[in-house]
N, C-alpha and C positions, 0 to 999 in steps of 0.2 A: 334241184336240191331243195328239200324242204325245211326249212330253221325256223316250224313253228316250236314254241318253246326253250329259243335261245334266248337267254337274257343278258342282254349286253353291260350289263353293270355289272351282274355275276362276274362275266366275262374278265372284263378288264378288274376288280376285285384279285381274281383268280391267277390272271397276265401277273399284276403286279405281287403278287406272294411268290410267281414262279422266279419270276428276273429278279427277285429282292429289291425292286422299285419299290420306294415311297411315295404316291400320289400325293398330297394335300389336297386336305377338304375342300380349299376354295378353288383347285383346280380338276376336282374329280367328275363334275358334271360337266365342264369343256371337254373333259374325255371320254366323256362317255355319251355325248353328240356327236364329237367326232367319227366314233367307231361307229353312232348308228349312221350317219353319211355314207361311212366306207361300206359297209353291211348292203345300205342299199345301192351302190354303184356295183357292189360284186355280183348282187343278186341279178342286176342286170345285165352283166357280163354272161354270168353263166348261163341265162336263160336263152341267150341266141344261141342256136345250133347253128354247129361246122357240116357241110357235105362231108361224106366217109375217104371223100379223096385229096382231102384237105390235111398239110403235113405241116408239121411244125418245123421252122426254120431254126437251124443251128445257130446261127450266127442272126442277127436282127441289120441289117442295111438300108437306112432311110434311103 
């Protein structure tokens, strides 16, 4: 998945107009480290590939 050219302040900018969230300025750049942390745990997530026999489980049971 390539997200050159996402801009993560855009981003959450945009989040909060959709949910009618109010950020505050003194708390907009903790949010928007945030989302870059999460951005790169996903990108890591997605980047490992499954074997094609590999099924996603209905139910999740530790």
């Amino acid at each position: 998945m390539e997200s050159q050219g996402f801009n993560v302040g855009e981003y959450v900018d945009q989040m909060g107009l959709l949910l009618d969230l109010q950020i505050r300025d003194e708390y907009r750049d903790g949010v928007v480290a945030n989302f870059e942390r999460i951005r790169a745990i996903a990108q890591l997530v997605n980047s490992f590939s499954l074997p094609e026999e590999v099924e996603a489980a209905p139910v999740f049971e530790p």
